[in-house]
N, C-alpha and C positions, 0 to 999 in steps of 0.2 A: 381698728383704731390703735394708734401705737401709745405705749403708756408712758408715763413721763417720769422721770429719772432724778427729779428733786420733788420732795413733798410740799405740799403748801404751809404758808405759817401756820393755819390755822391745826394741821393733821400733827404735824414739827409741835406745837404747845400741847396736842393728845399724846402725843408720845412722850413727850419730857415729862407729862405730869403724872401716867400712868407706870413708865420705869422709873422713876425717881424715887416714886413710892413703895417698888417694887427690890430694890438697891438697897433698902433702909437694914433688912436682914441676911445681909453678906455683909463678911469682912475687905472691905476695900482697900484696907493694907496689904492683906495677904493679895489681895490682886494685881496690886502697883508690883507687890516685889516679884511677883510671874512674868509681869511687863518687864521689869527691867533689865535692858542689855539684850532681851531676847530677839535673835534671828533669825529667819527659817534657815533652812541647811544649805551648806554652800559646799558643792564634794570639792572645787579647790584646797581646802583647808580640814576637812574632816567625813570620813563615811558615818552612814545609818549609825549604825551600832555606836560610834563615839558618839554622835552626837543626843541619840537617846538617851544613853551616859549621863551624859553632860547637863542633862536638862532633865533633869527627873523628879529633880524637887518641885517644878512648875505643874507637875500633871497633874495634880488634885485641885487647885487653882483651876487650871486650862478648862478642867472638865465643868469645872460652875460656868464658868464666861461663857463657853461655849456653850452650854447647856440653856446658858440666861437666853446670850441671844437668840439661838436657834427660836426656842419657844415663844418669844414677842416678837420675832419675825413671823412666827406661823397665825399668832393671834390677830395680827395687822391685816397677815395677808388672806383672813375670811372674813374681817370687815367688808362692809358693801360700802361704807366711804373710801376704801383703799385701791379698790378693784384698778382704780386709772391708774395707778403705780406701780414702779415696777418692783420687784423684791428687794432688788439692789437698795433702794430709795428708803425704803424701809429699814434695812442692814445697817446702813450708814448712819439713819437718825438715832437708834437703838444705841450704836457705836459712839457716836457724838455724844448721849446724857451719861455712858458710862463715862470719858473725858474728863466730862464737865467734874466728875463727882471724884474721879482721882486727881485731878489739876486742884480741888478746896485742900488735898491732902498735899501741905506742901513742903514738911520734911525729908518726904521721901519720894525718889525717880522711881517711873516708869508709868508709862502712859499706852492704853489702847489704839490700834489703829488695824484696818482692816486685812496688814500683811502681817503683822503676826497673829492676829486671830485665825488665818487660812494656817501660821504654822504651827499654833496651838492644836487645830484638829487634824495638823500630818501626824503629830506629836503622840495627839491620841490614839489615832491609827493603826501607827506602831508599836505603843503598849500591848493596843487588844489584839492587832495582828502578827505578831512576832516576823509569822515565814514575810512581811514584806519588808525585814531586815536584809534578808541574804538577795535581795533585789539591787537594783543601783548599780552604777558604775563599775564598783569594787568588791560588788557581789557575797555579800556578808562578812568582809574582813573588818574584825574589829580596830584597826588602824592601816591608815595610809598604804599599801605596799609600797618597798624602798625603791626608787626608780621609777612610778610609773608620776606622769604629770599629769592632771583633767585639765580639759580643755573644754571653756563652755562650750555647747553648739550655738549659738547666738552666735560669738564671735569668729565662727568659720564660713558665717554667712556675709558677703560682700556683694555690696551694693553702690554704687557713687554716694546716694546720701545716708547710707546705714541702716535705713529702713528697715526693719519687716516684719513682717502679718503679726498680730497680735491677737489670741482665741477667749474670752470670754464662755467658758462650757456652760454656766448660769446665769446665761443672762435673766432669762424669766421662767417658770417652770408652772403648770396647773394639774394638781392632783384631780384626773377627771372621775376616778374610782378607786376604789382598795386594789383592782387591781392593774390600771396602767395612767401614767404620769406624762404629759405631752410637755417637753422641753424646750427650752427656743438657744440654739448657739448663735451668738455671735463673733463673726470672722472681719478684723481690722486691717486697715492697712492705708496708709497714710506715703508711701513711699511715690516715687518717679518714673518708677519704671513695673508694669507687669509682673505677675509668676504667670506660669503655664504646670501644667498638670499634676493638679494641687489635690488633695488627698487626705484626709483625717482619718484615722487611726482610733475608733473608742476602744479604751479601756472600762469593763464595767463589771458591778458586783456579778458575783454565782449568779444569784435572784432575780437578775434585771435580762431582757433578752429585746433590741429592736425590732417594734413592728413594723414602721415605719418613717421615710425622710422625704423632705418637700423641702426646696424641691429640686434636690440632687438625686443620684443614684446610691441605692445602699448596696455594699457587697457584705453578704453573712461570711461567707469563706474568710474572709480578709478583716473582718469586721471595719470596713472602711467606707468612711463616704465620697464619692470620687465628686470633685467639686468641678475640676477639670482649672477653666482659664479664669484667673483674679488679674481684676482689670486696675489699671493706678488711675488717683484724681490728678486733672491737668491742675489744678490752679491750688493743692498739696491741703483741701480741707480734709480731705480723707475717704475712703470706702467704704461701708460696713456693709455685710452682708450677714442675713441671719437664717440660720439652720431649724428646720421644726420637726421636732425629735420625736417620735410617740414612742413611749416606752413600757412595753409588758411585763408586771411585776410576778414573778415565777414562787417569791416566798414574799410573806409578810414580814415589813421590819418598821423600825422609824425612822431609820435612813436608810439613804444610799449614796454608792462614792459612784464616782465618774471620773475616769481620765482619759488620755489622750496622748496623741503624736501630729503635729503635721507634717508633711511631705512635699513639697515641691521640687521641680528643676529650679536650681540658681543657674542660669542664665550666664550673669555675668564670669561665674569660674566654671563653668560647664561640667557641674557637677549636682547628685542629687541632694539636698539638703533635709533638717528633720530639727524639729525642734517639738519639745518636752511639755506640753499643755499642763500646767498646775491642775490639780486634784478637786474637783468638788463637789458637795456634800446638801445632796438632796434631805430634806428635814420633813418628814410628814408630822 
């Protein structure tokens, strides 16, 4: 049964009234000013390392929010009225009374939403992981080097109407033991035209190792799942195709990161293309 992606009023009035209450012993100034102006990183404009820099007064802040949410997410999602929902669904309502509660504060900007809370915990990331500074385009340079230009990869991909595949890595995830976690990806696409031999790329902690994928093929070598042909919708409501991930936990933690690469042929410039799956962060 597939689970549904908005809560009901009735779950939405459980949630507001049990984090509202829960909100009352943080500072939600200090939160607003973490909110404010913040972006995730954009290597046009600055590498890792600047931008760690840059935003460091935020990560004491980042780590309550993120810490808040993560946790009433997990407590939602071992309620037995929640089970028809998806995590997402959950994330979002949790995200929404935080909102609600910086929008009454209304001297001062900055407001929650659910892309910079994904860059509040890259944020985090690369406090506690340092070596994933010297990663990235420019490969641990503390500023720009002179002469080189980034070029998204998004933008090298051409299509008549622009389209292309878009990966949700959590969309739903069930901790079935301490020691393995069955994931669900989902893979979008909404464009006019096909890809052909499509390919994901996991990135995954030490700890984590795949057992299994349904129902593509998994390559351990390559760590890739070969998806093979993504089909386009005629009438442009869109494709989704979803990934079920079982994942064997090799250490005990309270999280886990997950990322990614996709790969296809572009077609249209007959070339192969690759685009950069944002990061995310399994919460037991």
């Amino acid at each position: 049964m597939k689970k549904k992606s908005r809560l009901s009023k009735r779950l939405a009035k459980i949630v507001l009234e049990a984090v509202s209450k829960d909100l009352q012993v943080y500072d939600i100034h200090e939160w607003k000013q973490a909110c404010r102006s913040f972006a995730p990183i954009s290597y046009v404009d600055t590498t890792r390392k600047q931008w760690l820099k840059n935003n460091w007064y935020r990560i004491e802040a980042a780590r309550e929010i993120v810490g808040f949410v993560d946790s009433w997410v997990t407590h939602f999602r071992n309620r037995e009225d929640f089970k028809g929902y998806t995590v997402a669904a959950m994330k979002d309502e949790v995200i929404l009374v935080i909102r609600k509660a910086q929008q009454r504060i209304k001297l001062e900007k900055g407001i929650l939403n659910s892309v910079k809370l994904n860059g509040f915990k890259t944020l985090i990331k690369w406090e506690d992981y340092p070596e994933e500074l010297e990663n990235g385009p420019y490969e641990g340079s503390n500023s720009i080097p002179e002469g080189v230009v980034y070029v998204r990869r998004s933008k090298s991909i051409s299509t008549i109407d622009r389209s292309i595949p878009t990966v949700d890595l959590l969309k739903d995830y069930v901790v079935v033991d301490k020691d393995r976690i069955n994931v669900v990806n989902a893979l979008m696409y909404t464009g006019m035209f096909p890809f052909q031999n499509v390919e994901m790329e996991l990135r995954l902690d030490d700890s984590l190792t795949v057992n299994s994928v349904e129902p593509y093929t998994w390559s351990p070598r390559d760590n890739r799942i070969r998806i093979g042909f993504l089909e386009a919708s005629l009438d442009r409501s869109g494709h989704e195709v979803e990934i079920n991930v079982q994942l064997i936990c090799n250490e005990c933690a309270k999280s886990y990161t997950i990322g990614g690469v996709l790969m296809f042929d572009n077609v249209m410039k007959g070339v192969r293309s690759e685009i950069s799956i944002e990061d995310a962060v399994i919460t037991l």
